[in-house]
C-alpha positions as CSV (number, residue, x, y, z in Angstrom):
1,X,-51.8,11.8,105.4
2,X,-52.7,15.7,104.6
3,X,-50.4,17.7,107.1
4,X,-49.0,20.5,105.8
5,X,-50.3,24.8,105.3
6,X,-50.5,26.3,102.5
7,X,-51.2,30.6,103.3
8,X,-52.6,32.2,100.4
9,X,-52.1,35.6,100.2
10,X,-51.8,38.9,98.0
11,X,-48.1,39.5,97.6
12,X,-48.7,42.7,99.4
13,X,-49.8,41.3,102.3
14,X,-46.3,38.8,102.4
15,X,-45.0,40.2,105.4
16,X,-48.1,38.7,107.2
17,X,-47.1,35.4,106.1
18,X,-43.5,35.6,107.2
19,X,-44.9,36.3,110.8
20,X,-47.6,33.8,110.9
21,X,-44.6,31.3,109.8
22,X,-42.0,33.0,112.4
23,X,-44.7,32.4,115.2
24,X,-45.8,29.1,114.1
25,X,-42.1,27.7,114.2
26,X,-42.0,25.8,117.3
27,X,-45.3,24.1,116.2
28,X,-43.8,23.3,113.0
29,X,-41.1,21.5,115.2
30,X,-43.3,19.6,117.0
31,X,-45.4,18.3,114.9
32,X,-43.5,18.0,111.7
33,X,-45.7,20.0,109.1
34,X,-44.7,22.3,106.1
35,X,-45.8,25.7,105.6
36,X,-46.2,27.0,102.2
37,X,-46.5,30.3,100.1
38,X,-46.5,31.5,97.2
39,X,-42.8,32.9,97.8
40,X,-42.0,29.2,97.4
41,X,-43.3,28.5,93.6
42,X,-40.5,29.2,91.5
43,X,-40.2,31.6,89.6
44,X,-41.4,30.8,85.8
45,X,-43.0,27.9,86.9
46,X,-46.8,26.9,86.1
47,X,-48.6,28.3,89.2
48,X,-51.5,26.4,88.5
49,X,-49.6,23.3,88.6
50,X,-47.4,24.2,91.6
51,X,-50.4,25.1,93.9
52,X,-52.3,22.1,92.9
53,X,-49.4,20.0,93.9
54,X,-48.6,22.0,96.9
55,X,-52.5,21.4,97.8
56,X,-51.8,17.4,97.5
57,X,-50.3,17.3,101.4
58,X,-52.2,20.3,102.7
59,X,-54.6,20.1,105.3
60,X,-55.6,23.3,106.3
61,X,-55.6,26.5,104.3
62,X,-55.1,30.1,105.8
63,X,-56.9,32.7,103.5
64,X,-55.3,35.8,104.4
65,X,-57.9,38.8,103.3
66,X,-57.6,42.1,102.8
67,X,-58.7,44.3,99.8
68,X,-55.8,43.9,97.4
69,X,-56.2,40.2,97.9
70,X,-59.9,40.3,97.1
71,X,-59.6,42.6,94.0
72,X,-56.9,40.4,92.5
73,X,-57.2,38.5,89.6
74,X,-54.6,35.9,89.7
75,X,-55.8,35.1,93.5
76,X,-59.4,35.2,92.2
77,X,-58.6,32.0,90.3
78,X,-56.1,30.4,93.6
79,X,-60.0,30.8,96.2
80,X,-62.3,29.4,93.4
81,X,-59.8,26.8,92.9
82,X,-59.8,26.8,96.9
83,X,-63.8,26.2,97.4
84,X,-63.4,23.6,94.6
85,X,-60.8,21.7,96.0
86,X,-62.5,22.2,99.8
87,X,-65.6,20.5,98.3
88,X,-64.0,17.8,97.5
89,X,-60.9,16.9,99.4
90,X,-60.6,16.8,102.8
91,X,-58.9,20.2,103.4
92,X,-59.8,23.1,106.0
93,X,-60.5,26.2,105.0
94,X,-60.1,29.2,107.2
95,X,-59.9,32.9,106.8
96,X,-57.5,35.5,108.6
97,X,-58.7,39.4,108.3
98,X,-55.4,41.1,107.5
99,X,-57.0,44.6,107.5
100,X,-60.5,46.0,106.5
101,X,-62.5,44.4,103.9
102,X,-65.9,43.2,103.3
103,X,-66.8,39.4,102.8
104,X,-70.4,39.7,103.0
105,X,-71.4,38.9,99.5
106,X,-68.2,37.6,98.1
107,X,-67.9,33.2,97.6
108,X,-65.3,33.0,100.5
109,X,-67.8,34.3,103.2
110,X,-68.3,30.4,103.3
111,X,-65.4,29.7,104.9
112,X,-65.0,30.2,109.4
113,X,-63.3,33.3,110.0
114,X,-60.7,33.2,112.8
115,X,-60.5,37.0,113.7
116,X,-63.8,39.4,113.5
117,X,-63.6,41.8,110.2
118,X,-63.4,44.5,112.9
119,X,-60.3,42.8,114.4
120,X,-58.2,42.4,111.6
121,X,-54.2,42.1,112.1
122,X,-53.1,45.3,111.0
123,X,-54.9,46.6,114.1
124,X,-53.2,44.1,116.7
125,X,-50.6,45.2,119.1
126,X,-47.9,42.6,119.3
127,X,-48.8,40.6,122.1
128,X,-52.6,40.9,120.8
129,X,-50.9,39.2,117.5
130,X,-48.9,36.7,119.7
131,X,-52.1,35.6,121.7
132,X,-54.3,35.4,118.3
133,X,-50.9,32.8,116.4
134,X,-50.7,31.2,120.1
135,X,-54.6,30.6,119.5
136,X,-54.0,29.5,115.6
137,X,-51.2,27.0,116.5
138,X,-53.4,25.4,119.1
139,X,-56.5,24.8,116.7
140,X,-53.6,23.3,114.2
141,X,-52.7,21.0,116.6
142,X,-56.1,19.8,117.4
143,X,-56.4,19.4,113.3
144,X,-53.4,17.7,113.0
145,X,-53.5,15.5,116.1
146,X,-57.4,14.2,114.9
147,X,-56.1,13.4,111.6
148,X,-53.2,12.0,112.7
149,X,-55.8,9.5,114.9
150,X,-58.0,9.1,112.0
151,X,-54.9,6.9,109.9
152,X,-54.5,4.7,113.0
């Protein structure tokens, strides 16, 4: 059974993805999933192979967007990979606006958004921030929980 996150981000957006993780802790407690990043691949290793294999247990994918992540190269080749593997397996794709960038014409516009391009974390206060993970760790259990009925 898929049950684990993968959060693909720009490595300047990496302190958004140690918060998301810090907030999501307790769920990751209770309902025994993994969260992964790329801070994880070691270093020298194939990335292609690694996030392919990380991708093997994931269920739901967190696209964190901002500009530097959409102008990237390297993460240009992680999303295609992304809506490939989407089509596919049965993995969940969702999208996090970090700050503000435009989706409009670009291939990940297909995926559900989970904060409005005008929203995006970079303009959250903190409890804003808490409310919006509290909201995120809810949907995951949901996710999790249906899967976890789907095995029975």
């Amino acid at each position: 059974m898929r049950k684990d996150i993968y959060l693909s981000c720009q490595s300047t957006d990496q302190k958004w993805t140690e918060l998301i993780k810090l907030h999501l802790k307790s769920r990751q407690d209770e309902l025994g999933f993994h969260i992964w990043d790329n801070s994880q691949i070691e270093a020298g290793a194939d990335k292609g192979e690694a996030k392919a294999k990380i991708l093997q247990s994931t269920k739901i994918v967190f696209v964190l967007l901002s500009a530097p992540y959409l102008g990237s190269e390297s993460v240009g080749r992680e999303w295609k990979q992304l809506l490939e593997i989407s089509k596919q397996e049965d993995i969940i794709v969702r999208s996090i606006f970090v700050n503000h960038c435009s989706i409009d014409e670009h291939p990940l516009s297909v995926f559900q958004t989970l904060n409005a391009e005008n929203n995006p974390l970079v303009e959250m206060d903190e409890a804003d921030f808490a409310g919006f993970i509290k909201h995120v760790g809810n949907r995951i259990k949901i996710t999790l929980k249906n899967e976890f009925e789907k095995e029975i």
